[in-house]
N, CA, C and O of each residue as an XYZ file, in Angstrom:
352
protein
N     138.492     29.566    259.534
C     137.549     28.698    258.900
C     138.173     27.342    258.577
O     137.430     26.405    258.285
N     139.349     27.206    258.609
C     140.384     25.583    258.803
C     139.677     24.878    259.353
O     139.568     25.145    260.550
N     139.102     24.034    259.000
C     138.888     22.071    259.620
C     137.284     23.053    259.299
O     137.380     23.511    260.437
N     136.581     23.414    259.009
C     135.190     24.131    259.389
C     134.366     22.733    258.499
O     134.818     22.512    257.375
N     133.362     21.951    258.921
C     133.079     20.683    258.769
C     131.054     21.227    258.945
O     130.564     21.744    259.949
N     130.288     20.872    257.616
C     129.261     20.989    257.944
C     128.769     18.892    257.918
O     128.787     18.035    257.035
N     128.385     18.900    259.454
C     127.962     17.207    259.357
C     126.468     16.975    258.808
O     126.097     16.020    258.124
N     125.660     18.103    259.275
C     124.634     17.876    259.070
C     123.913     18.431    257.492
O     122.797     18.860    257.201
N     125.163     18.173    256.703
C     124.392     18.581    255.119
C     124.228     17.322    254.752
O     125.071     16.455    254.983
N     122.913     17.072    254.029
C     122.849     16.251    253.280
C     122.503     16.078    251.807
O     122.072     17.074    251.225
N     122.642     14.895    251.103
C     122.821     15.414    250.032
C     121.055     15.358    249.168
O     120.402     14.316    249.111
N     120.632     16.533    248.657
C     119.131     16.526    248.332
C     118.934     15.927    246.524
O     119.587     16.193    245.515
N     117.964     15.211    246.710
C     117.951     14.798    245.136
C     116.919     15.396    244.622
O     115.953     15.759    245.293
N     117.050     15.570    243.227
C     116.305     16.767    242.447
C     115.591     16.116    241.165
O     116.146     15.457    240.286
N     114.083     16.490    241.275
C     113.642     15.765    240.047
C     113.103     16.549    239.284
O     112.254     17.267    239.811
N     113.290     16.691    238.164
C     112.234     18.223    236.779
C     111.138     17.088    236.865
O     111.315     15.877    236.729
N     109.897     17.805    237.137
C     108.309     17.052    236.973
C     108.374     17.844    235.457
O     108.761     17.007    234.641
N     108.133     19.160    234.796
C     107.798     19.946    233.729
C     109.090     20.901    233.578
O     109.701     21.511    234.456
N     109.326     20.834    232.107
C     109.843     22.051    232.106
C     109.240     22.836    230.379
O     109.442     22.345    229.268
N     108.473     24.173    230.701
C     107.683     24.811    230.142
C     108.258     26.084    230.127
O     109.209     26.285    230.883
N     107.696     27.326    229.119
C     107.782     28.407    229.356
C     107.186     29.140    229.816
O     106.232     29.349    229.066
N     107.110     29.945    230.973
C     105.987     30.425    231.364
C     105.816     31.645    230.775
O     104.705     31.721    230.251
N     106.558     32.743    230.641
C     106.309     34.111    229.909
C     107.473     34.274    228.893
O     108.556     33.877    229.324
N     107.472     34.635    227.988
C     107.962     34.701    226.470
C     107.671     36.110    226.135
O     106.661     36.715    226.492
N     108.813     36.673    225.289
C     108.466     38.014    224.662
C     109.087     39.418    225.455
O     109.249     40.534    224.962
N     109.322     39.038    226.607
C     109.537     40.243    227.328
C     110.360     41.342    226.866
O     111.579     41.361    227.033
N     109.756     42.185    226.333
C     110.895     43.445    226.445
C     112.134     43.959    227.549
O     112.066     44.150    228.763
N     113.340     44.103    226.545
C     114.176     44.899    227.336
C     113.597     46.250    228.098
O     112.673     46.899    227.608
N     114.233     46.605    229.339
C     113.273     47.764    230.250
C     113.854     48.858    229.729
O     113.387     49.887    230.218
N     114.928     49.083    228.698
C     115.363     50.191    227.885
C     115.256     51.499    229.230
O     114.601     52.513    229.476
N     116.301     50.724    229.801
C     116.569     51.628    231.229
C     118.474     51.066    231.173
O     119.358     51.845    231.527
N     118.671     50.138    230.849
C     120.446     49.913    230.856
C     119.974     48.010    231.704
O     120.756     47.072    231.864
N     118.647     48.064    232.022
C     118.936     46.552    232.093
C     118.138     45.734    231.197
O     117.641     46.144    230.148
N     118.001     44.096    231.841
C     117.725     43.247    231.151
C     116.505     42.843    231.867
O     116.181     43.335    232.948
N     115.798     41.890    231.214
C     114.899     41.234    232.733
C     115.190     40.442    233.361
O     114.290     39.653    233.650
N     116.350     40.220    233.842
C     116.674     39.370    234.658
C     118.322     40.319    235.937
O     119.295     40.050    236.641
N     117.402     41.568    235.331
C     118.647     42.965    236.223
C     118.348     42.389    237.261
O     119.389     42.332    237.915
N     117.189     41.720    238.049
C     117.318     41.640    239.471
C     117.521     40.442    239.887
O     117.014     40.109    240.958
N     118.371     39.443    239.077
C     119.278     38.364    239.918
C     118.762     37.862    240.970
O     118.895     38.545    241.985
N     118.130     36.738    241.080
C     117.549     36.205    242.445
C     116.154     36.664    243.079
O     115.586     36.202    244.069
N     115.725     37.796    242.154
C     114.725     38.253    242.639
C     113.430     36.964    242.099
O     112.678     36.496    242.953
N     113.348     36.604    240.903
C     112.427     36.031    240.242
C     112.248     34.655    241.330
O     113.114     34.045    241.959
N     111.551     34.562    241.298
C     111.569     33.101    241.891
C     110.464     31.992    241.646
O     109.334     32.476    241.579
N     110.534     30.473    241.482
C     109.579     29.836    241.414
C     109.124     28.991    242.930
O     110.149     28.648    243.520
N     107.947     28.620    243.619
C     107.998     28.293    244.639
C     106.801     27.503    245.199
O     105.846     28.188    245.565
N     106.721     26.397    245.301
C     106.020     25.249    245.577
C     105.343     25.370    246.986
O     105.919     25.764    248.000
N     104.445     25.097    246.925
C     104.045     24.936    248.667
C     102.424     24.347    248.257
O     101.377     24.943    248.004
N     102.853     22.627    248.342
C     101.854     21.493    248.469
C     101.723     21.488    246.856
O     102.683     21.692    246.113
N     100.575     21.260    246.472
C     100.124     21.118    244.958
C     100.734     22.872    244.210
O     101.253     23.068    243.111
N     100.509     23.567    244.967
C     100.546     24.657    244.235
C     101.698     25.096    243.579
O     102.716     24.534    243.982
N     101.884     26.044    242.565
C     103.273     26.361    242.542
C     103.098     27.737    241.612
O     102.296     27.859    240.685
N     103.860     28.548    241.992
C     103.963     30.058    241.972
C     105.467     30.855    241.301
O     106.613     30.597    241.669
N     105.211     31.502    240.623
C     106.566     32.481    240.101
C     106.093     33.500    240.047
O     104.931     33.840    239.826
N     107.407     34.322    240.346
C     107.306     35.978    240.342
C     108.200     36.364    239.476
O     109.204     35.652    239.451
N     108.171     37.534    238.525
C     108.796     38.335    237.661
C     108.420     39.702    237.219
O     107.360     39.967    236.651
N     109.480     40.670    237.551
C     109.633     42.003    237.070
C     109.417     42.159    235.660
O     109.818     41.223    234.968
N     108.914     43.056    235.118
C     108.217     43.412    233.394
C     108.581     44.940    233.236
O     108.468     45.875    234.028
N     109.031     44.879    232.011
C     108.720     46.799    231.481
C     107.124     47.363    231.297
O     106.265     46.675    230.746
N     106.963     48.203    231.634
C     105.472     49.077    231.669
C     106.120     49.671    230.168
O     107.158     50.332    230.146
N     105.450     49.374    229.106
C     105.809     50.414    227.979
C     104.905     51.353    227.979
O     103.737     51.353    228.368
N     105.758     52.394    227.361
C     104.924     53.956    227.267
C     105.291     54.751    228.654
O     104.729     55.817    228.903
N     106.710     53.920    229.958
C     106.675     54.948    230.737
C     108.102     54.681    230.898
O     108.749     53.644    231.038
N     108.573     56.616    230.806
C     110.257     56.585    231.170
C     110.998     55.619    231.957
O     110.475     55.266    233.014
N     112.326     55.036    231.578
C     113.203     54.677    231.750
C     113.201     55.117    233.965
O     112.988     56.072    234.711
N     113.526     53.898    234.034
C     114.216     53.764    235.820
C     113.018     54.675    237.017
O     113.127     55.309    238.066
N     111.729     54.185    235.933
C     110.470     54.306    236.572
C     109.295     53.337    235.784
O     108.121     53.704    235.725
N     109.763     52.069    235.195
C     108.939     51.604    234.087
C     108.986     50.491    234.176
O     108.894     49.820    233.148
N     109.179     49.748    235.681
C     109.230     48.215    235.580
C     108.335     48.117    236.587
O     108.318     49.095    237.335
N     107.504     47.143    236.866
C     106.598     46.730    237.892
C     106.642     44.801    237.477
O     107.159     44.214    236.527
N     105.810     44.250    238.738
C     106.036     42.922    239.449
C     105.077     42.148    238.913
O     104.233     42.854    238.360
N     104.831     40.933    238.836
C     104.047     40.056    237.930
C     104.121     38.748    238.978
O     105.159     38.098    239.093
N     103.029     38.471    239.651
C     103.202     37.106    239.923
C     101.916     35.782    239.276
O     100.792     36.004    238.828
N     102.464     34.742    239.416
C     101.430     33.788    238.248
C     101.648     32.630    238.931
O     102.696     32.421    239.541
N     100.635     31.771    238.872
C     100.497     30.701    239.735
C     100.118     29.499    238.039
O      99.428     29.730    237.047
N     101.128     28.030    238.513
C     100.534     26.824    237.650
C      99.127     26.652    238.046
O      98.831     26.690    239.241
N      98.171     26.453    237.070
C      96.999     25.978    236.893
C      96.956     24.876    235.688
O      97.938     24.644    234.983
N      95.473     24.116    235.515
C      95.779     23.190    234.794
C      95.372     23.732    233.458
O      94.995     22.949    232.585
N      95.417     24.866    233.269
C      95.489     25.772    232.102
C      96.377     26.691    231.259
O      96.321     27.496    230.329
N      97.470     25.946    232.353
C      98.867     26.453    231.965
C      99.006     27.661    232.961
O      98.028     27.728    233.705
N     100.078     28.766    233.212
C     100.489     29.729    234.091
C      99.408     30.979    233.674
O      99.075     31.338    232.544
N      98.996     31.491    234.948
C      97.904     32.528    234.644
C      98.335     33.724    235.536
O      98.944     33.298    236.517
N      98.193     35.466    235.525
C      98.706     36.074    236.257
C      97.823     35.700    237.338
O      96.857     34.985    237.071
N      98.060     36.153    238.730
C      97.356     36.641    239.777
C      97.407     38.015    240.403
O      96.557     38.824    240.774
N      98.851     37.968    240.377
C      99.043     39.550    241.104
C      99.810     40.628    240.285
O     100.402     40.194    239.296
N      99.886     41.794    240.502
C     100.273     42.513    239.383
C      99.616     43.219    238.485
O      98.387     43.209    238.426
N     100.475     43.999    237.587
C      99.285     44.969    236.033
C      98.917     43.778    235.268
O      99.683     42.830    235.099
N      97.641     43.853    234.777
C      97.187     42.641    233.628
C      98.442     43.186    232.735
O      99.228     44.124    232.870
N      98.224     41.945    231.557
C      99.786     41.862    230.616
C      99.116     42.360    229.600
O      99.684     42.568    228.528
C-alpha cells in the first residue's frame, strides 16, 4: 500500500441547514444494549427536498433480545413524523 495515492478525492464542503431533535426519551432495550447497539445502522438521508431517518426502539412489555423493532420518519413541515414501523 506504499506511494498508494487517491487523485481523484476531493475535498466536500458541509453545511448544517437544522439541527433538531428528532426522537427523545428512548428507553434502554434492557437486553445489555443501548440504542445506538447498532452503530451505523441509524441513518439520516436526503434525496431532493425530502429527508428521512431510520432508528431501532425497545417494544416494552416484550423479553429481552426479542424486543427491539425499526422506526422510520420522514422531515415534514410539521416537524419529523413516523412513516414506517410500530406507531410510538
Amino acid at each position: 500500500m506504499a506511494g498508494l495515492v487517491f487523485s481523484s478525492l476531493q475535498a466536500v464542503e458541509v453545511k448544517v441547514n437544522r439541527e433538531e431533535t428528532i426522537v427523545s426519551g428512548i428507553p434502554f432495550f434492557e437486553n445489555g444494549a443501548s440504542p445506538g447497539w447498532n452503530n451505523g445502522s441509524p441513518m439520516i438521508v436526503r434525496q431532493d427536498d425530502d429527508v428521512w431517518f431510520s432508528l431501532s426502539r425497545p417494544v416494552e412489555g416484550v423479553p429481552p433480545y426479542a424486543n427491539t423493532y425499526w422506526q422510520i420518519y420522514k422531515r415534514q413541515d410539521e416537524g419529523w413524523k413516523t412513516r414506517c414501523g410500530l406507531p410510538v
